[in-house]
C-alpha positions as CSV (number, residue, x, y, z in Angstrom):
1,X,-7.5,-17.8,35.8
2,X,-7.9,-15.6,32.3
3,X,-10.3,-17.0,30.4
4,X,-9.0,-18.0,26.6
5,X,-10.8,-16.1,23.7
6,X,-10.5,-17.6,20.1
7,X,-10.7,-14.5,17.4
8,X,-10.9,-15.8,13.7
9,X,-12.1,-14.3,10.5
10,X,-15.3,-15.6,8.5
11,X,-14.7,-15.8,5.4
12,X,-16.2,-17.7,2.6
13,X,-14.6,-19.3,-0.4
14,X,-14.2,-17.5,-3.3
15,X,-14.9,-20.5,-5.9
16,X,-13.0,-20.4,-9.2
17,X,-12.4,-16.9,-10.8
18,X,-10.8,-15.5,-13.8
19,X,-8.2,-14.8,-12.4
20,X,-6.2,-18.3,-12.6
21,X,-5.1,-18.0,-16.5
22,X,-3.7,-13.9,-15.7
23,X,-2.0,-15.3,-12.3
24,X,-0.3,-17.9,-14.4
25,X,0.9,-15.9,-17.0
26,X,2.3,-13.3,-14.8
27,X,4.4,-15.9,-13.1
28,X,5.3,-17.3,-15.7
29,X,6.5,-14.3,-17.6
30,X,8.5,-12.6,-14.3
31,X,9.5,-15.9,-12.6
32,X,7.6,-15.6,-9.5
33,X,5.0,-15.0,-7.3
34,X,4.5,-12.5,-4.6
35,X,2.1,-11.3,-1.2
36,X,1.4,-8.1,-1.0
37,X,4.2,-7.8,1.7
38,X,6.3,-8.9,-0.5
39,X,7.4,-12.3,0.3
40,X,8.2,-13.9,-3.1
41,X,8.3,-17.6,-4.6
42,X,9.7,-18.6,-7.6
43,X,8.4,-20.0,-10.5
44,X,9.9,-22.8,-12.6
45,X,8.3,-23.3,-16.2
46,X,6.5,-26.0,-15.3
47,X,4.3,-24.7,-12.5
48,X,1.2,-26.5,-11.5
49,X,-1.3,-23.5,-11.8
50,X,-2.8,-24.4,-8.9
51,X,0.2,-24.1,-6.8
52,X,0.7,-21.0,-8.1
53,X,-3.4,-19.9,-6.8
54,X,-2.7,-21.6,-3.8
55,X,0.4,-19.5,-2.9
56,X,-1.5,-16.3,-3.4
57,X,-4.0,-17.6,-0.6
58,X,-2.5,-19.1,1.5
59,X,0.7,-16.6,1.3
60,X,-1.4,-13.4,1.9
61,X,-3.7,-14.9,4.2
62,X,-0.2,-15.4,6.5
63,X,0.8,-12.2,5.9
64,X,-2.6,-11.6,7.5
65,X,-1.8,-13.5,10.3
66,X,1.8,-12.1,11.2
67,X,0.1,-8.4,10.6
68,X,-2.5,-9.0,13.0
69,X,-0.5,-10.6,15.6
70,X,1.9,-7.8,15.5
71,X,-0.7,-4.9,15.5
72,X,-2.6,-6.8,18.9
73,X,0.8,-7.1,20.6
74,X,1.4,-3.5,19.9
75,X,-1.5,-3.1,21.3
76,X,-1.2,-4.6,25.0
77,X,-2.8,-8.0,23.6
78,X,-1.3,-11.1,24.9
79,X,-1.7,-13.2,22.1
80,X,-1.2,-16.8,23.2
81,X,-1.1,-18.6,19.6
82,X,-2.5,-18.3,16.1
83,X,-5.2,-21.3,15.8
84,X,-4.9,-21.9,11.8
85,X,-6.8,-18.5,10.5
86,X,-7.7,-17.2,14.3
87,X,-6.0,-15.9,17.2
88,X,-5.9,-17.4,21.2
89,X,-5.4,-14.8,23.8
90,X,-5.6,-14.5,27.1
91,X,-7.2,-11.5,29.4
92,X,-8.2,-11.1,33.0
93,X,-12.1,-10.8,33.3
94,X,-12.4,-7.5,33.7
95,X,-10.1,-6.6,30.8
96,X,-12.0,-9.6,28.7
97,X,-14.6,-7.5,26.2
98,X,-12.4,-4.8,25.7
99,X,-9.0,-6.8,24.0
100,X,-11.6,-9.0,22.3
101,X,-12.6,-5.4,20.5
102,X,-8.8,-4.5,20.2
103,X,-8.4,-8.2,18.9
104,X,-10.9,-7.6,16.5
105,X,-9.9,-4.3,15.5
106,X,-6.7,-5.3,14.4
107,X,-7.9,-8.5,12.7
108,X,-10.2,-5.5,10.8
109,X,-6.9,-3.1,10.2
110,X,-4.5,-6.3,9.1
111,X,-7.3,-8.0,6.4
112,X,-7.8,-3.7,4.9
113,X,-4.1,-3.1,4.4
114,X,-3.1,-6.9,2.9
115,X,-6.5,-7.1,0.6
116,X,-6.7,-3.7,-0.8
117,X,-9.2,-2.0,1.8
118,X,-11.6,-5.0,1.6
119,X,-12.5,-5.8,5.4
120,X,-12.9,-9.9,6.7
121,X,-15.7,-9.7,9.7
122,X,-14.7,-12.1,12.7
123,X,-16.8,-14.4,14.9
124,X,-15.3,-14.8,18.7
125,X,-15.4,-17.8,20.9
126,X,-14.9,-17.2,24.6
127,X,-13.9,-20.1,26.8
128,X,-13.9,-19.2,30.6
129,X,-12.2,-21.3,33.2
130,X,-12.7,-24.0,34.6
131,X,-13.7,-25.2,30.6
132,X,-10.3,-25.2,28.0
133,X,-10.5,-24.5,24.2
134,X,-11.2,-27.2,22.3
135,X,-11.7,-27.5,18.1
136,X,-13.9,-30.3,17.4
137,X,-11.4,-31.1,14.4
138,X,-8.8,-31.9,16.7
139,X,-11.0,-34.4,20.0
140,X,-9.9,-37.5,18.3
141,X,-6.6,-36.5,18.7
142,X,-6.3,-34.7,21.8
143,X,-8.0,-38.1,23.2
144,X,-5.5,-40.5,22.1
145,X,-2.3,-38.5,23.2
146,X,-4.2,-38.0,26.6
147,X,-4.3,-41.8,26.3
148,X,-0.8,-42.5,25.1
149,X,0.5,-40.1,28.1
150,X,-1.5,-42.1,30.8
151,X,-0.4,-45.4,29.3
152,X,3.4,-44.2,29.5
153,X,2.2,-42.8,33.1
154,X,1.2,-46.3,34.3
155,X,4.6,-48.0,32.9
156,X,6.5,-45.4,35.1
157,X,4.8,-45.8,37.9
């Protein structure tokens, strides 16, 4: 069994900048918004201005995302799924350390191209079998659909 290795940036929040009021006025003056990528929204007049903060976020931290997922496939990593801002993949034991440094590395070369050079450090999170991944956000739910399914298993049966 390969054991499941969760890569995922730390990051910490930025807070309220000056940068709200120029963001606005640029999209309001061009009619849209757009990631460094270039994946664009556009902008009616009246935009909520923090819609229009939001989309810069959450927008480039996708492009992010689909960067580094293509840069670790590239690179021979089978990635099994993004996990909100991190990465699952899967390795044989010996091969573990070194695609968790490939993982990481492009994590590294994905965050310096979409913000300007600036470099997000990561945390990693092996899980090795016979244990599974599990977020703490998401047990309440992963117990009652375990539920549901052995409810609907015992009506079948």
């Amino acid at each position: 069994m390969w054991p499941a290795t969760c890569c995922g940036p730390t990051m910490k929040p930025i807070g309220r900048s000056g940068a709200g009021p120029k963001l606005r006025d640029t999209a309001m003056l061009t009619g849209s918004l757009h990631t460094v990528l270039g994946w664009h929204v556009h902008v009616g007049e009246n935009a909520n201005p923090r819609s229009l903060r939001n989309f810069v976020c959450q927008a480039n931290g996708a492009e992010l995302m689909r960067l580094a997922a293509c840069l670790a496939t590239e690179r021979g990593i089978e990635v099994c799924a993004p996990v909100h801002d991190a990465f699952l993949i899967c390795a044989p034991v010996d091969r573990l350390g070194d695609d968790i440094a490939t993982m990481r590395a492009a994590m590294a070369e994905a965050s310096r191209v979409v913000l300007g050079g600036f470099e997000l450090g990561t945390d990693v999170s092996v899980t090795r079998w016979p244990h599974r991944y599990m977020d703490r956000r998401g047990a309440v739910m992963w117990r009652r659909v375990t539920e549901l399914l052995q409810q609907a298993e015992r009506k079948t049966a």
